[in-house]
N, C-alpha and C positions, 0 to 999 in steps of 0.2 A: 748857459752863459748869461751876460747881462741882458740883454734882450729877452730870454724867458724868462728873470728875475723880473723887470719891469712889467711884462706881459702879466705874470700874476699875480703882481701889486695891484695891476690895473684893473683884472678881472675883477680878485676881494674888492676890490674898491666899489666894483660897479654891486656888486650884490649888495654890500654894506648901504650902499647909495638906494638901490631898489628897497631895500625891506624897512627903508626910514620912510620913503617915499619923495628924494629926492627929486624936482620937477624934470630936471636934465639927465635924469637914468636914461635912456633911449638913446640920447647920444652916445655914451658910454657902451651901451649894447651894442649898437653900431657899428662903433670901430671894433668891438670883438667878434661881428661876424652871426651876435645872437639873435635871431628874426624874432622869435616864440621864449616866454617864460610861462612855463606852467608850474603851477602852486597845487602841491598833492592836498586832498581831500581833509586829511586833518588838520594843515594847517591853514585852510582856509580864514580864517576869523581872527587870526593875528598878519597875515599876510594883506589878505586882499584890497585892505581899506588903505594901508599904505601906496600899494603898486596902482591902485586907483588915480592917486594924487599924479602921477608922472604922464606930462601931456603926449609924449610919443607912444604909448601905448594902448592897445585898444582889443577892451576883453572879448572874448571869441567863445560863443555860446557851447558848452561842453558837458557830458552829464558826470564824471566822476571824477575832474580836475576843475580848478579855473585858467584858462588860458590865456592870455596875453599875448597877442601880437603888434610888431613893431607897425608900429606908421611909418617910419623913416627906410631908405633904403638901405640895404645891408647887402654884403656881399663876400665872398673870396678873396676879392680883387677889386678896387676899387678906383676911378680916377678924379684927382679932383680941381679944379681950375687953379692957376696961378695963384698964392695969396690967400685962397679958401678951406685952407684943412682943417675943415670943422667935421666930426665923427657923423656920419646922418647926412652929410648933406651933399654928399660924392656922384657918383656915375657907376652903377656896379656894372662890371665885364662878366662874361662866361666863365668859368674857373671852378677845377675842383681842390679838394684839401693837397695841397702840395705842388701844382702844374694847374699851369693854363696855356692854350693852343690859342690863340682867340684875334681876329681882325681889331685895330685899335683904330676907331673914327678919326679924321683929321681934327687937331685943335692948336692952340697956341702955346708957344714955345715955355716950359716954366712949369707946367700942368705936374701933379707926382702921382705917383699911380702905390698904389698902400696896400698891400695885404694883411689878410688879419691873423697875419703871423709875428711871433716873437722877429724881430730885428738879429740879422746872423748872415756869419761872412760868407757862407757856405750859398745860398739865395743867387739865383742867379738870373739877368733877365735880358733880354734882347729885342731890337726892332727890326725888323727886315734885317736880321745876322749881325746888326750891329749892339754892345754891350753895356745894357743901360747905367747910369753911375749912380750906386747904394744911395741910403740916406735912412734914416730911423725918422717917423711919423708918432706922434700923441705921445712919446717919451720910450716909446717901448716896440710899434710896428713896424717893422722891414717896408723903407721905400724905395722909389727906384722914380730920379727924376728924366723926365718923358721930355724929347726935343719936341719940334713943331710937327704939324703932319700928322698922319697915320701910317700904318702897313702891320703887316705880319707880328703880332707880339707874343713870345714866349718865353713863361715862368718855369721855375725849376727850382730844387732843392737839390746840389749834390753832396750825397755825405762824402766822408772820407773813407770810408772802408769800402764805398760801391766804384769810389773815384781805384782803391788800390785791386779791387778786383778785376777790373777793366783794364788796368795796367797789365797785371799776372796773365790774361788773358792771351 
């Protein structure tokens, strides 16, 4: 759909950005969810001096790659204050690729909660049983804006073939 079309505009975008040596790549990595970039061994010497320049990242002593990890938080699942959706600079939740089961701390009403997934109707999300209302994040990540408060928050992904199997059931 448009949300994975966006999603791997966004990704090429961040690599294209990484191997220039864009300062703000790490945000970019960020809202995709990418902690670690490792640069395999041969192209060390055309990579490294680039992904050097990008202040979010920070190389991680390795003997047959160079590795890079993010400085910024990154996550599954993300929440970020009212007004603030800046990739990098969120609240990462407990969450794994496609679900999260996870307590949401109390905060102020407005706050979006991002995952670093492609934006899609199918996304489905809840607070103490109640259905939170979509929203697309950074032009392409599936949001879901968060009332006030905390309690109970649960992600989901349902397809359509799982949603008709359940039905047939």
């Amino acid at each position: 759909g448009a949300g994975s079309t966006a999603a791997s505009r966004a990704s090429d975008a961040a690599v294209r950005d990484l191997a220039v040596g864009q300062p703000d790549t790490g945000a970019e990595l960020a809202a995709l969810d990418i902690g670690y970039v490792i640069v395999p061994q041969d192209s060390r010497g055309r990579l490294t001096a680039p992904i050097g320049r990008t202040a979010t990242l920070a190389m991680v002593p390795a003997q047959t790659v160079t590795v890079y990890r993010s400085t910024l938080p990154t996550g599954e699942l993300t929440v970020y204050a009212p007004g603030t959706i800046q990739p990098g600079h969120g609240t990462p939740l407990p969450a794994t690729a496609g679900a999260a089961d996870t307590v949401l701390p109390p905060g102020p009403s407005g706050r979006t909660l991002v995952l670093a997934e492609p934006a899609d109707a199918h996304w489905r999300a809840t607070l103490d049983g109640h259905r939170l209302t979509r929203t697309t994040s950074f032009g392409w990540a599936q949001g879901f804006t968060l009332p006030a408060g905390g309690g109970r928050l649960t992600v989901h992904f349902v397809s359509t073939r799982r949603g008709l199997l359940l039905a047939l059931e």
